[in-house]
C-alpha positions in Angstrom: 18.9 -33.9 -97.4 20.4 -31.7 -100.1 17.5 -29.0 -99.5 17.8 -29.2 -96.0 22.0 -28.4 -96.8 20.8 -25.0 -98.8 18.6 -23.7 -96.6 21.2 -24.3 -93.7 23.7 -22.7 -96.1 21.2 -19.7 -96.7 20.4 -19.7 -92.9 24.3 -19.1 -92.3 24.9 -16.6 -94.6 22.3 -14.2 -93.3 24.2 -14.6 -90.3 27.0 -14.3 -91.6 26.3 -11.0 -93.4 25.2 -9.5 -89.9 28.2 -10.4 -88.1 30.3 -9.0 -90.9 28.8 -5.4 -89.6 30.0 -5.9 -86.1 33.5 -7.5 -86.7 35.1 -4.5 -86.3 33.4 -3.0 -83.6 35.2 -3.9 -80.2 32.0 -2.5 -78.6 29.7 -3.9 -80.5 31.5 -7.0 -80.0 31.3 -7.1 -76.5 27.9 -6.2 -76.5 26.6 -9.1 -78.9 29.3 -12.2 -78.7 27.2 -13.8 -76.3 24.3 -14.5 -78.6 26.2 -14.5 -81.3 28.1 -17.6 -79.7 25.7 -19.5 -78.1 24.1 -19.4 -81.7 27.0 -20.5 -83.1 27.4 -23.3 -80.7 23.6 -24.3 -81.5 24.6 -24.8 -85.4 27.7 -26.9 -84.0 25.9 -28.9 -81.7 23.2 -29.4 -84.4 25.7 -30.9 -87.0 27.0 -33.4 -84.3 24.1 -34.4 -83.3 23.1 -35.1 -87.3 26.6 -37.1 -87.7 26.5 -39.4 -84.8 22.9 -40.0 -85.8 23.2 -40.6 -89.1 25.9 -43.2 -88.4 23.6 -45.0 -85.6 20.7 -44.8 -87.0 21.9 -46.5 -90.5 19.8 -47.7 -92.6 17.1 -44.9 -91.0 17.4 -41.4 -91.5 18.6 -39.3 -88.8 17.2 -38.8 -85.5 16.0 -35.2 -85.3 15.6 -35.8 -81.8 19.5 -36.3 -82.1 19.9 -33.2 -83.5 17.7 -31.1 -81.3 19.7 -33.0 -78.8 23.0 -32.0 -80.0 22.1 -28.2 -80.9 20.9 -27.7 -77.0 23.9 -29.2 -75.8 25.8 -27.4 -77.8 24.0 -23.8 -77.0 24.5 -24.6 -73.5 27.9 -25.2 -73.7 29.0 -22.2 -76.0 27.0 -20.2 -73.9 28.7 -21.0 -70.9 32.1 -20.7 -72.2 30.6 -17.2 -73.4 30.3 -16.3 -69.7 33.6 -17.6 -68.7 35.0 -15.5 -71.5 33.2 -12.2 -71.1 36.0 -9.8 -68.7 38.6 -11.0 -71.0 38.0 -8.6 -73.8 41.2 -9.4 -76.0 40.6 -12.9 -76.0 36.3 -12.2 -76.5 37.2 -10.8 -80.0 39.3 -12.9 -81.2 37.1 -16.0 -80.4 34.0 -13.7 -82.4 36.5 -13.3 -85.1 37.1 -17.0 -85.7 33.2 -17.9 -84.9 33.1 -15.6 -87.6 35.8 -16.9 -89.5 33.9 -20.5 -89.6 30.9 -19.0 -90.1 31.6 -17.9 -93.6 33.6 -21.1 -94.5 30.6 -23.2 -93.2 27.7 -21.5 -95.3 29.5 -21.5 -98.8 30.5 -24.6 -98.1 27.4 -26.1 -97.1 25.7 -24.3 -100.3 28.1 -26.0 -102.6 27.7 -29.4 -101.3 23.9 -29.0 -101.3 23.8 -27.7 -104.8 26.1 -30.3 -106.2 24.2 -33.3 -104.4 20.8 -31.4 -106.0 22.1 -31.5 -108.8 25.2 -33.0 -110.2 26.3 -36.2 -107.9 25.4 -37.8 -104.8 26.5 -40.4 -102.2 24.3 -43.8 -101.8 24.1 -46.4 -99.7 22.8 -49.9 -100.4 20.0 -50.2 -97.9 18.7 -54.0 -98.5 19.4 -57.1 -100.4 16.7 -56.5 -103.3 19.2 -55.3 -105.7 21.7 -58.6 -105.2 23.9 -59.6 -107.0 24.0 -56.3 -108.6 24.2 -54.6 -105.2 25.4 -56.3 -102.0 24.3 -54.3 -98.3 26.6 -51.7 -97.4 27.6 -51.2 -101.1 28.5 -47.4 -101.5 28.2 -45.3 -104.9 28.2 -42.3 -106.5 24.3 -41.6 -108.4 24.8 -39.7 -111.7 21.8 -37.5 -111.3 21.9 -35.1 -114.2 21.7 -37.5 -116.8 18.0 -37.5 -117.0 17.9 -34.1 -116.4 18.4 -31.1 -113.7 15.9 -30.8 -111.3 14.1 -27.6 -110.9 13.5 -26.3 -108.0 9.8 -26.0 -106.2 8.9 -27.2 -109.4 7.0 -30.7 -108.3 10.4 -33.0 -110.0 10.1 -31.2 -112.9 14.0 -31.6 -115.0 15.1 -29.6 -117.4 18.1 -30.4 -120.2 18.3 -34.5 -119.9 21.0 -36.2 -121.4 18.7 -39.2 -122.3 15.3 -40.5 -121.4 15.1 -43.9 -118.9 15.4 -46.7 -120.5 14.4 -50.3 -119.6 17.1 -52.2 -118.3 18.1 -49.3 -116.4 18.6 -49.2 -112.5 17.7 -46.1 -110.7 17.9 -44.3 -107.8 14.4 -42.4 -107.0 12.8 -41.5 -103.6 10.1 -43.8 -102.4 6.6 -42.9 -103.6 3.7 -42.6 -100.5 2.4 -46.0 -101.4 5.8 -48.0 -100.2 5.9 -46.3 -96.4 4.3 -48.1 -94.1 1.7 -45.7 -91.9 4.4 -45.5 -88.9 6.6 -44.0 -91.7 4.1 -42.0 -93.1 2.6 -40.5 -89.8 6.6 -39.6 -89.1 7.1 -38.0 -92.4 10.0 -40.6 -93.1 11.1 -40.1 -96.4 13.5 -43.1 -98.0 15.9 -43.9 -101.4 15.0 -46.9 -103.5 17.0 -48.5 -105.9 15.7 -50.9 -108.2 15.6 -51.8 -111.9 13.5 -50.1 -114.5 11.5 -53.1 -116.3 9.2 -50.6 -118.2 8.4 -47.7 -118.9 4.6 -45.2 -120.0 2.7 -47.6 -122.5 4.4 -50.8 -121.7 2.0 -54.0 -120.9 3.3 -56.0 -118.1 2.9 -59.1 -116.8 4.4 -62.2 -114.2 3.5 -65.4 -115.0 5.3 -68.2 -112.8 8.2 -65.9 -111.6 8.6 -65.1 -115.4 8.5 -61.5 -117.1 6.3 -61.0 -120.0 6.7 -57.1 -121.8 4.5 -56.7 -124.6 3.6 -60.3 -124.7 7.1 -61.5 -125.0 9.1 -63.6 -122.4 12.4 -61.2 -121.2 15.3 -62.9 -120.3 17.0 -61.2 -117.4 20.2 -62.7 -116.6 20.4 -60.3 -113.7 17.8 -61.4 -111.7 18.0 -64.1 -108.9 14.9 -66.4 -107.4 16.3 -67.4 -103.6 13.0 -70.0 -103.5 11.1 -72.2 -105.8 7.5 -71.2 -104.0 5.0 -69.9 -106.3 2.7 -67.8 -105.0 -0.8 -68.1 -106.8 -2.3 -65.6 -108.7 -4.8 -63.4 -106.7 -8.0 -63.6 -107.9 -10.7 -61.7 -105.8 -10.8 -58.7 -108.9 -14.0 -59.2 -111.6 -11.8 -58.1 -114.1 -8.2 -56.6 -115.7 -9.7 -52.8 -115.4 -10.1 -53.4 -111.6 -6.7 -55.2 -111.4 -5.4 -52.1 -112.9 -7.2 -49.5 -110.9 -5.9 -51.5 -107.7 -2.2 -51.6 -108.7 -2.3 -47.9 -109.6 -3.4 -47.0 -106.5 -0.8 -49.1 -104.6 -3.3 -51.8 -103.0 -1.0 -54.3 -103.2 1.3 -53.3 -100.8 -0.5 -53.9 -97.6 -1.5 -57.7 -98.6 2.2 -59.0 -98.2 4.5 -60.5 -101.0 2.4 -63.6 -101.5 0.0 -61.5 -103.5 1.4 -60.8 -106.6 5.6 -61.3 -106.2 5.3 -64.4 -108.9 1.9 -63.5 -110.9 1.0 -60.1 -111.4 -1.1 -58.7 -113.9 -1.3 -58.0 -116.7 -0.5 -54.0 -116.5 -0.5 -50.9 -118.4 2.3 -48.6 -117.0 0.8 -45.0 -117.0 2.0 -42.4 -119.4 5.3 -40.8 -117.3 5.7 -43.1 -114.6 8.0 -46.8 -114.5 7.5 -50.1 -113.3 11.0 -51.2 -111.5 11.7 -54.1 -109.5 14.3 -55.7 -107.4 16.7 -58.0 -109.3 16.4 -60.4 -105.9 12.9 -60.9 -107.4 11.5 -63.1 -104.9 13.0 -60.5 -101.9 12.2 -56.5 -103.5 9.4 -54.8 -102.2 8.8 -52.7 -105.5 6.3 -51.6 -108.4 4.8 -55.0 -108.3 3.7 -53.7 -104.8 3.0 -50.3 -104.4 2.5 -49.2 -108.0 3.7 -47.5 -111.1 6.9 -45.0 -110.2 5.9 -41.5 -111.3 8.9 -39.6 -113.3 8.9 -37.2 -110.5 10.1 -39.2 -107.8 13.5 -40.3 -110.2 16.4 -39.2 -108.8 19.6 -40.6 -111.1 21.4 -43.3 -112.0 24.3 -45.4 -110.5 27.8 -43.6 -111.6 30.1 -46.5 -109.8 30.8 -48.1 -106.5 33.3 -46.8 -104.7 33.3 -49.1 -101.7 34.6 -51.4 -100.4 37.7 -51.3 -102.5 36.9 -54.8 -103.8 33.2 -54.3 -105.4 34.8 -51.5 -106.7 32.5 -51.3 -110.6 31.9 -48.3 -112.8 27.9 -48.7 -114.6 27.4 -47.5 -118.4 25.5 -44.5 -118.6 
């Protein structure tokens, strides 16, 4: 959302900057405020449209039916009230003046909200109940995302000037690989924030065994983690050997057999060189690495900074 925020910011400006030619003008006024309003009530109507359907939409991402929605309804409006307005000269300029007015407010402060959420800090909202008790649904925080690094633009999630590498133990905020969609996502071009726990990281050998976590051969303990059933699943067994386990996992097979494939035995894995394996700390209810495969670095967005609400779950997290 941050990039669509800049380029809506840059979008504005332009604007903007040719309106500030005209301002002065009362001919040039008269001859342009009709365009120059219904286009100002098409940015208006956009953002309400985005609001309402970010709010009813939840946990989905907005509705850009909504929007296109909104910003018609709100072109047609303006440009009626543009009509209405039109013999009135007096009153005509000083409505351009303060559709002018918000104009520059709007773009400078869409550009800093979009930059800062690129790359400094960013609202989250729990989505699911794979992170409990650690998260609870609805939870809201605040993702540190320059610790591991700024991102750099068109650069493929390329970061420059980390703090510190990922660790395991860590839980992160990243943006769901291809693998984790389903194809009604995909075939929308849905794209969706995941938060989970970092379990490994490049070089790391993974493996379940009865619910259990082995990393590097050794048992973990993980106090955080909660089972909500005592079913074991079986270990799947249709792959001739640990190579083709392997190749199947990278690729993200896993994810369209259904949790009973390998949520309480999975491999043994090697996690690639620059990529995680993460999982939910609701073991037995995250839809996570185990699934869709090893988390490329690209896709890693930050790190919770603390929750914010509600007022009671209030927590800050060690960075």
């Amino acid at each position: 959302m941050e990039g669509k925020l800049i380029l809506t910011a840059l979008g504005l400006l332009i604007f903007a900057r040719l309106l500030h030619r005209i301002k002065d003008d009362p001919h040039q006024i008269a001859r342009y405020f009709l365009p120059v309003h219904a286009l100002f009530g098409l940015f208006v109507g956009g953002f309400l449209g985005f609001f309402i359907s970010l709010y009813a939409s939840k946990p989905e991402p907005p509705s850009s039916s909504a929007i296109l929605a909104g910003a018609i309804i709100g072109l047609v409006f303006f440009a009626l009230y543009g009509l209405i307005l039109r013999p009135n000269q007096p009153r005509l300029e000083k409505v351009f003046k303060t559709d002018y007015d918000w104009i520059e407010t709007s773009w400078s402060a869409l550009l800093l909200a979009g930059l800062i959420m690129y790359w400094v800090i960013q609202a989250f909202e729990i989505p699911s109940g794979s992170m409990r008790q650690t998260f609870l649904e609805g939870d809201h925080l605040f993702v540190n995302k320059f610790i591991y690094g700024f991102r750099v633009p068109f650069s493929d999630g390329k970061r420059i000037l980390a703090l510190r590498k990922v660790r395991r133990g860590d839980i992160v905020i990243f943006t769901a690989p291809p693998k984790a969609y389903t194809a009604e996502e995909r075939s929308r071009h849905i794209t969706k924030d995941f938060v989970k726990r970092c379990i490994a990281v490049g070089g790391d050998i993974v493996e379940v065994r009865q619910k259990q976590l082995y990393l590097n051969g050794q048992l973990v303990t993980e106090p955080y983690v909660q089972f909500v059933d005592n079913f074991v699943y079986p270990a799947v067994n249709f792959f001739r050997n640990k190579n083709d386990f392997q190749k199947a996992w990278e690729e993200g097979s896993f994810a369209e057999l259904g949790y009973g494939s390998v949520r309480d035995n999975f491999g043994p894995v090697v996690v690639p060189t620059g990529c995680y394996l993460v999982m939910g700390d609701n073991r037995d209810r995250s839809f996570d690495s185990r699934f869709w495969g090893p988390l490329p670095d690209k896709y890693l967005k930050g790190k919770p900074l603390f929750i914010y609400w509600p007022p009671k779950r209030i927590r800050f997290f060690p960075q």
